[in-house]
C-alpha positions in Angstrom: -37.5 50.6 225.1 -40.0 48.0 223.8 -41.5 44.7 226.0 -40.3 41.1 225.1 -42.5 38.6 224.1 -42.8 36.0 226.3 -42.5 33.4 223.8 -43.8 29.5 224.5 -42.3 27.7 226.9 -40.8 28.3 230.6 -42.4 28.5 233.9 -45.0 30.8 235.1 -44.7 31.1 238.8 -42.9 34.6 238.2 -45.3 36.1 235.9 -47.6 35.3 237.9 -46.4 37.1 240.7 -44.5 40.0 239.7 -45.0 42.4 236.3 -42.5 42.2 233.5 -39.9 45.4 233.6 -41.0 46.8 230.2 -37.1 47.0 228.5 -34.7 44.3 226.9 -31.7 43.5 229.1 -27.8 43.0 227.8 -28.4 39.2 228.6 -27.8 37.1 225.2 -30.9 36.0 223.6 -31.7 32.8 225.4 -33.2 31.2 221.5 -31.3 28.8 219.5 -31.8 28.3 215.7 -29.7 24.6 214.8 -27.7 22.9 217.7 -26.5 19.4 215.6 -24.0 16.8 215.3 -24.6 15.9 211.4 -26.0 12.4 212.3 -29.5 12.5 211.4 -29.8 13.8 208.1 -32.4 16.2 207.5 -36.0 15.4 205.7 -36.1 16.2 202.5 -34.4 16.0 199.5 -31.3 18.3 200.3 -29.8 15.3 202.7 -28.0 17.8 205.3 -26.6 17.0 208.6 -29.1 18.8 211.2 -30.6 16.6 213.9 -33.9 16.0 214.8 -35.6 18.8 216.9 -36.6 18.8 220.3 -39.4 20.4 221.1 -37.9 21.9 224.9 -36.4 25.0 222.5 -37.8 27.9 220.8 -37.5 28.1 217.0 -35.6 31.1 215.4 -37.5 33.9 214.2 -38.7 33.5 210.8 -37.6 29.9 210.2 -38.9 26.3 211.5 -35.0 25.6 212.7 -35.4 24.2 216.2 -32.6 23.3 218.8 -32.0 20.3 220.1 -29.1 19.8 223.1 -27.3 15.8 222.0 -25.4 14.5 224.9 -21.7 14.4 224.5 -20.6 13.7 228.0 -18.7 16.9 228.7 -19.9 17.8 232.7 -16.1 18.2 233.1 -16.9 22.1 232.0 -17.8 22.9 235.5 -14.5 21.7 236.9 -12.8 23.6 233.6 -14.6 26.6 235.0 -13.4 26.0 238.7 -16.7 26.2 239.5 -18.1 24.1 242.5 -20.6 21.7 241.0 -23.6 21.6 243.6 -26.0 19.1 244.0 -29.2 19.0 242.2 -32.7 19.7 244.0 -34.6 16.4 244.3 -36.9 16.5 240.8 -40.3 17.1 243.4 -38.6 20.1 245.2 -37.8 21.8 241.5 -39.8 24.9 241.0 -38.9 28.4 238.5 -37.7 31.2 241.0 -40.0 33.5 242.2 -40.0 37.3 243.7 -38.2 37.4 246.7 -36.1 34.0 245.7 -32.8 33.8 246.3 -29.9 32.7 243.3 -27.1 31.7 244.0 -27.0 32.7 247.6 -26.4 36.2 247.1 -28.8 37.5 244.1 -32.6 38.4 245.1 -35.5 37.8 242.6 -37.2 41.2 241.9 -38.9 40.9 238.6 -38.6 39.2 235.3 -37.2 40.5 232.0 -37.8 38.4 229.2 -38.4 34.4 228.4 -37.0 32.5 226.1 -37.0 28.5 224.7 -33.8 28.1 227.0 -34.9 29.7 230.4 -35.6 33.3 231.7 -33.8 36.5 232.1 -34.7 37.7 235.4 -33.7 41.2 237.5 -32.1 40.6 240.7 -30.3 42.2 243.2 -27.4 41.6 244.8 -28.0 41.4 248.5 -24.6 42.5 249.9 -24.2 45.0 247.2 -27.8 46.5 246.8 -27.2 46.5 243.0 -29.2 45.6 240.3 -28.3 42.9 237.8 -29.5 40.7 235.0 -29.6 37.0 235.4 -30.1 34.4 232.8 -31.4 30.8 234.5 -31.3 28.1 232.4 -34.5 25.7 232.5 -33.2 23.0 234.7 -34.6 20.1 232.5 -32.6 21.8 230.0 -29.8 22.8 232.4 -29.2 18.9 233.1 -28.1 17.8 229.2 -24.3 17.8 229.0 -24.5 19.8 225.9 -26.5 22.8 227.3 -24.1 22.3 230.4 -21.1 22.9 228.3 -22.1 25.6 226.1 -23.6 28.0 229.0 -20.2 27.5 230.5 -18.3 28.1 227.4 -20.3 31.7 226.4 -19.7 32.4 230.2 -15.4 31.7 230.5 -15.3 33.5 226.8 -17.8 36.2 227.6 -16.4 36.7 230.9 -12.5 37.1 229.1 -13.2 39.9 226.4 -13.4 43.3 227.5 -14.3 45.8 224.8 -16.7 48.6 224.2 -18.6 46.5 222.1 -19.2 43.3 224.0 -21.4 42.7 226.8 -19.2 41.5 229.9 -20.3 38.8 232.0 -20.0 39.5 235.9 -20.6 36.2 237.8 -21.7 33.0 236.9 -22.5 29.2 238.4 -24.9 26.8 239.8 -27.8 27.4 241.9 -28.7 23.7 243.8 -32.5 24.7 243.6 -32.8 27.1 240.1 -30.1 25.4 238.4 -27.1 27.4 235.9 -27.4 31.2 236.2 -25.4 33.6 234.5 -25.1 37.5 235.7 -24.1 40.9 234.1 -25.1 44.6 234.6 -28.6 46.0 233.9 -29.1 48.2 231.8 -31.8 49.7 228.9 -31.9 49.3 225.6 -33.5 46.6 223.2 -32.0 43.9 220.5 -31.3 44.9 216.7 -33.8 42.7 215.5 -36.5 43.9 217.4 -35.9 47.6 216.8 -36.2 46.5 213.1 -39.4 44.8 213.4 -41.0 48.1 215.3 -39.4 51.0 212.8 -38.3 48.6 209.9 -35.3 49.4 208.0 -32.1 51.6 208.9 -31.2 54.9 207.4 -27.8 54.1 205.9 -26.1 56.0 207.6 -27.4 54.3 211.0 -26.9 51.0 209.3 -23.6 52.1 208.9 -22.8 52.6 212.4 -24.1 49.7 213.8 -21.9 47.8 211.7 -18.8 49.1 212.2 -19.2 48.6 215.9 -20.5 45.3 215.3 -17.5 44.5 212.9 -15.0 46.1 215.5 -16.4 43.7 218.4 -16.2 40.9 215.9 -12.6 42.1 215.1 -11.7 41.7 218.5 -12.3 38.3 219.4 -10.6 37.2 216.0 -8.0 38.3 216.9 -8.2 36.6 220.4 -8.7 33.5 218.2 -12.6 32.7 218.8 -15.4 32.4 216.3 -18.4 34.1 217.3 -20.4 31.8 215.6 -24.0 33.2 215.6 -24.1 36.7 214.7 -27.5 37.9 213.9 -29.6 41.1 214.8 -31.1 39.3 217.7 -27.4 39.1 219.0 -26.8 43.1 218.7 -28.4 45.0 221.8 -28.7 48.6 221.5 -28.1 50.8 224.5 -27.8 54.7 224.6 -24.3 55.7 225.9 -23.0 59.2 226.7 -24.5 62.0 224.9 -27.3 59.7 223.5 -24.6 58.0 221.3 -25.7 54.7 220.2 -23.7 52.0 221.5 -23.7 48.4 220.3 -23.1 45.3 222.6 -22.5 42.1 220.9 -24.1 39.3 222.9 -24.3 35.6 222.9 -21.3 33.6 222.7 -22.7 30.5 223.5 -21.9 28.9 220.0 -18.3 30.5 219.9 -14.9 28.3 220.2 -11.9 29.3 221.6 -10.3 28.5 218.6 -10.4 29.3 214.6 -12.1 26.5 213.8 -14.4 23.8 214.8 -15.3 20.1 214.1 -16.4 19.1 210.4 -20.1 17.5 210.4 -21.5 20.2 213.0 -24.2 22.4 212.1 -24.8 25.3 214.6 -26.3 28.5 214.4 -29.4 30.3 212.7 -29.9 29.3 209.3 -30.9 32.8 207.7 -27.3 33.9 208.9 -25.9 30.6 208.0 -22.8 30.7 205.4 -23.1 27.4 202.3 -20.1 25.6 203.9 -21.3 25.8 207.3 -24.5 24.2 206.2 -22.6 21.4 204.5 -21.0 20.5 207.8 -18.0 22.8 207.1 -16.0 24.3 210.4 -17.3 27.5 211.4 -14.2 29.8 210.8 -13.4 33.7 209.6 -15.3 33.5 206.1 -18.7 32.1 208.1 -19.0 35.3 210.7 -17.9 37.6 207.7 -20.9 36.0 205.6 -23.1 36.7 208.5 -22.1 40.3 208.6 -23.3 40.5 205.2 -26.7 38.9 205.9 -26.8 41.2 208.5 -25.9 44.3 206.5 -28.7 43.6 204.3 -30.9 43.3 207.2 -30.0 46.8 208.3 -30.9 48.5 205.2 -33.5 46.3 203.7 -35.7 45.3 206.9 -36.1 41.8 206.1 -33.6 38.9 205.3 -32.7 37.7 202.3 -33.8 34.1 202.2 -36.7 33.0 204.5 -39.5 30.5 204.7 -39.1 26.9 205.7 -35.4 25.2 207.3 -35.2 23.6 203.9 -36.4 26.4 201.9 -33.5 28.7 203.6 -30.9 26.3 203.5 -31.5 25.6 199.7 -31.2 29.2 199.0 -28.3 29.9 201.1 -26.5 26.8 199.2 -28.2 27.9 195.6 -29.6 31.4 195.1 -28.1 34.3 194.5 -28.0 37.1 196.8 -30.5 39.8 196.5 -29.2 43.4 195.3 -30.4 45.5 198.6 -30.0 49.1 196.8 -33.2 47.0 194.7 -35.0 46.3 197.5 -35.6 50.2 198.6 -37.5 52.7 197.5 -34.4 55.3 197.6 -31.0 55.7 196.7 -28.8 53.5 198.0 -24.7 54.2 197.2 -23.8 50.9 195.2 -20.5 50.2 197.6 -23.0 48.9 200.0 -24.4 46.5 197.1 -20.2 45.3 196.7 -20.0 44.8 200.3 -22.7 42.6 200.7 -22.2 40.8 197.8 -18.4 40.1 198.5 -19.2 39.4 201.9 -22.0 36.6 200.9 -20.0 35.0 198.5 -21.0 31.1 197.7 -17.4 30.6 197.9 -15.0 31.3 201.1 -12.4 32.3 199.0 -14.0 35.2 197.4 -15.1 36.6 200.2 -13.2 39.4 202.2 -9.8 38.1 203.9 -10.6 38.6 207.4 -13.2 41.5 208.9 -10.5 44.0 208.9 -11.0 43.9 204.9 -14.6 44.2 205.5 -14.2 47.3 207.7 -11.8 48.8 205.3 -14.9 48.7 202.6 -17.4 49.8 205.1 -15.4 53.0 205.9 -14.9 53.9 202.2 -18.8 53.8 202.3 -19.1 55.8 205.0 -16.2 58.2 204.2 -19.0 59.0 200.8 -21.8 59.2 203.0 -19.4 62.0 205.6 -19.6 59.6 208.4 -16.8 59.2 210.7 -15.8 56.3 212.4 -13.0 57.1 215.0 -14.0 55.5 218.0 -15.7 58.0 220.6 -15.1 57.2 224.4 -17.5 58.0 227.0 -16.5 61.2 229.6 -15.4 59.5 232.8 -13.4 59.4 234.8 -12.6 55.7 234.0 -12.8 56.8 230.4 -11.1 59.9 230.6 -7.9 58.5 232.2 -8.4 55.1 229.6 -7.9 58.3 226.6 -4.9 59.8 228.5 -3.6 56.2 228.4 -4.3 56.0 225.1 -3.2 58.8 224.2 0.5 58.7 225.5 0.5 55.6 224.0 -0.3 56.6 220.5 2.0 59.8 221.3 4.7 56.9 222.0 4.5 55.2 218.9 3.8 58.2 216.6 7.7 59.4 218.1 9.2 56.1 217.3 7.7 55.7 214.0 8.6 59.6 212.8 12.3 59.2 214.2 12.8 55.6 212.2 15.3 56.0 210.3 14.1 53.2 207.9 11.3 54.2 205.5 8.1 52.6 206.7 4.2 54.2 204.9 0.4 52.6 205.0 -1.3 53.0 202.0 -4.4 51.4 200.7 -4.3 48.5 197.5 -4.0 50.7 195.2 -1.0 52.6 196.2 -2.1 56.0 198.3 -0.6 57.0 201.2 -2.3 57.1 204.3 0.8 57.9 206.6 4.1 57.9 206.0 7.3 58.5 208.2 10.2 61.5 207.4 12.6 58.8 205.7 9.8 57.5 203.4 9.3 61.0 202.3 12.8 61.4 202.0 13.4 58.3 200.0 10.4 59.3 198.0 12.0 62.8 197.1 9.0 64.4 198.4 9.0 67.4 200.8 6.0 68.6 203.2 3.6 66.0 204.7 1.9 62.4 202.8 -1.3 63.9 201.6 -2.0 63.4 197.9 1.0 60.8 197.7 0.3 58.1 195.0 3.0 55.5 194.7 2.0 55.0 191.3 3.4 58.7 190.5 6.7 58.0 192.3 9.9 57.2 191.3 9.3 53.9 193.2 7.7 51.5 190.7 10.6 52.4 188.3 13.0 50.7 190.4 9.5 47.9 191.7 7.4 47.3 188.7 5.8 44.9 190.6 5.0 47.1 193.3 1.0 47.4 192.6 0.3 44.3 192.1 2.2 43.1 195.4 -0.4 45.3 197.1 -3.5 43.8 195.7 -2.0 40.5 196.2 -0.8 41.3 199.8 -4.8 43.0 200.5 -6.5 39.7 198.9 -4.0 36.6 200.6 -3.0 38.5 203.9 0.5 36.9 203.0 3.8 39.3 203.5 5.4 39.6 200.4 9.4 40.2 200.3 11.6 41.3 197.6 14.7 42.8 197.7 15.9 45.7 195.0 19.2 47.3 194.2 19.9 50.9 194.3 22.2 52.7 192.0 24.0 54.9 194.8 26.3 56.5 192.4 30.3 56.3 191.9 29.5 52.9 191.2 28.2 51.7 194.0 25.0 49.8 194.8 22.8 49.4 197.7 20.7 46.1 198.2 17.4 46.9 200.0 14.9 44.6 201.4 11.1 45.9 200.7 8.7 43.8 203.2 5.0 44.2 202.4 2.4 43.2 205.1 -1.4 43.1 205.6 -2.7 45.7 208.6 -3.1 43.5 211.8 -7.0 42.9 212.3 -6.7 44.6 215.7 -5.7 48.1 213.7 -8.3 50.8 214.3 -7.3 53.1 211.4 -5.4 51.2 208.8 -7.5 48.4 208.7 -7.6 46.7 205.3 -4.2 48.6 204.5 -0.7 47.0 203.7 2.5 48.5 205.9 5.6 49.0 203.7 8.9 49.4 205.1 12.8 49.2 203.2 15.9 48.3 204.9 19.3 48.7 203.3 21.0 45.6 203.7 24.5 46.4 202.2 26.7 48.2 200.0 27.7 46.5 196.8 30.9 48.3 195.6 31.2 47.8 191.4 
């Protein structure tokens, strides 16, 4: 548990009459780092697009990146939302909501939770339900700029649509004609990633470990539900303590995501220490950008600190020019070098070099955790809701285990280089192999005889995320030949165990008589 800081800014008519509840709260950070259109180039000698800042909004942590909220006439998101647009309080009868208050006709003002640059997170309780919430109200000067308007309804719609153990859910959300846009979800403990870091300083690998791969798996998630996140960053990553004390991860903070895999070319959004080189250079924000800020925040985990800091210039000049910091360097104890690849990869200059897609990522980050004996099967809460969600589960991987043993096509997994994660009967059979897949190497088999290019297909198929066809002929004997199509395809980002793996199947085609 640990108190926020009430930062600059906001009203004071709560604080004034009601303590602070000493714990975080799920609610997204309500800080901005860069909010620009690329039309104001920035001072300096480094000529970026970032506008001018506005003074209304709280710099990020550790940087002098401030956020500024450019009209661009988009009001139409509360009629997007189907959301009844009520009219504003005369600017005299405007005041912050107090204890005892009343949101949104139904949510009563008990306390307050934190303050940020943007507005307040408050605790309220619903007053038909007699159940405690957090409620983020937006500053109404603030609340009134089209921009604001249309990203506090964006992070709510997208928020409000993902439902995964890693993501904070969003409840209910509107206008208030008196306290202006509120936004609600469940209470609960717990405090953000980067403030536990700046009480106990750096993680234990192992810790750092899994807090990414449930960071990565939330991130996973809405990739593959074609949104960006946009902004990840410790201060994004709330820690709460789920069943058993297991530490559970909620990503928050969708306010700079789009629902789509890409975003307009001169925009500069986000926080500047996560930022990836192309995104500062007005490049969209895309798959390559949230995997570089995985890596910035990998180092964070293990190291304490970020990589580049100091001055907006200062980090933007770094991100653009210098090169990454070595993490294992930056501790005073042994640190296995896969982490050192993974960040580095991750925090490539160039898109292209960087891992495929965060499936790739994950697929590195369990081989570092396999040689640290972690494991990373997902563990449910016990429930009732969660114990008949396993049953469901369950039948369904019992399902599509049946179908995939009783194929009679040959169909494996197996990492890049060519071992065998899983493998059906006919595989095995085609193979010559008896008993189950362990130990299975296809460079061993009998299979790159007949597909010399067989290895490289893999690496290239791991790298691209393209399929790869090719078809080969069989000697069948009694002169007779069989044509077989071999289909090569990356893992699908949703996968939860062969992640970063490539699915091979063959299927005969037709006999070819000599």
């Amino acid at each position: 548990m640990s108190d926020l800081d009430p930062g600059p800014g906001g009203d004071e008519d709560l604080a004034e009459d009601a303590p602070r509840d000493v714990h975080e709260t799920l609610l997204p950070s309500l800080t901005l780092s860069v909010l620009g259109r690329g039309e104001t180039p920035l001072p300096g000698a480094l000529g970026l697009g970032v506008a001018p800042a506005v003074p209304l909004l709280t710099p990020a942590v550790g940087s002098d990146a401030a956020a500024t909220g450019e009209p661009l006439g988009v009001d139409a998101a509360l009629e997007s939302t189907g959301a009844t647009q009520a009219p504003p309080a005369a600017e005299s009868e405007r005041r912050g909501a107090r204890q005892g208050d009343m949101v949104g006709g139904r949510y009563v003002v008990e306390g307050q939770l934190g303050r940020g640059g943007m507005g307040r997170v408050l605790r309220v309780r619903h007053q038909v339900l007699g159940k405690a919430f957090a409620l983020k109200l937006i500053k109404a000067p603030i609340a009134t700029n089209p921009r604001i308007r249309e990203m506090f309804y964006r992070e709510a719609r997208l928020a409000s649509a993902c439902t995964h153990d890693h993501i904070c859910s969003i409840v209910d959300f509107g206008q208030d004609p008196q306290f202006g846009l509120f936004m609600v979800m469940e209470l609960r403990d717990g405090q953000t990633l980067h403030s536990k870091l700046r009480q106990g300083g750096r993680m234990a690998p192992k810790v750092a470990c899994d807090i990414m791969w449930q960071v990565c798996d939330a991130v996973r998630y809405i990739h593959g539900r074609a949104i960006i996140h946009g902004d990840v960053k410790s201060e994004n990553v709330f820690l709460v303590r789920g069943a058993a004390q297991r530490r559970v991860v909620k990503l928050l903070d969708f306010g700079l995501s789009r629902p789509d895999l890409g975003r307009g070319v001169g925009e500069v959004d986000g926080t500047p220490e996560y930022l990836a080189p192309e995104r500062i250079q007005g490049g969209p924000a895309n798959v390559a950008s949230d995997v570089y800020a995985l890596g910035i925040l990998l180092f964070e985990l293990l190291t304490g600190r970020l990589p580049f800091t100091g001055k907006l210039e200062s980090v933007f000049q770094q991100q653009l020019e210098a090169e990454m910091p070595v993490a294992s360097k930056m501790i005073d104890e042994p640190l296995d070098e896969r982490a050192d690849e993974i960040i580095a990869r991750a925090t490539a200059k160039n898109p292209a070099d960087r891992h495929a897609d965060v499936a790739a990522f994950m697929y590195e980050l369990r081989t570092l955790m396999n040689m640290l004996g972690m494991e990373t099967a997902r563990r449910r809460s016990a429930t009732a809701e969660g114990a008949r969600e396993r049953r469901d589960v369950d039948h369904r991987a019992r399902a599509a285990c049946e179908v995939f043993l009783s194929a009679p096509l040959p169909m494996a997994s197996c990492d890049p280089s060519g071992k065998v994660r899983v493998a059906n009967p006919a595989f095995l059979e085609f193979l010559g192999c008896a008993g189950d897949v362990g130990g299975i190497e296809l460079k061993d088999s009998g299979l790159l005889e007949i597909y010399p290019q067989l290895l490289h297909d893999l690496e290239s198929v791991a790298v691209k995320r393209k399929a790869i066809k090719r078809v080969l002929y069989l000697a069948e004997g009694g002169g007779s030949t069989v044509e077989v199509a071999v289909v090569l395809t990356a893992s699908p980002s949703t996968s939860q165990v062969t992640a970063g793996e490539i699915h091979l199947a063959l299927h005969p085609l037709r006999h070819i008589r000599g």
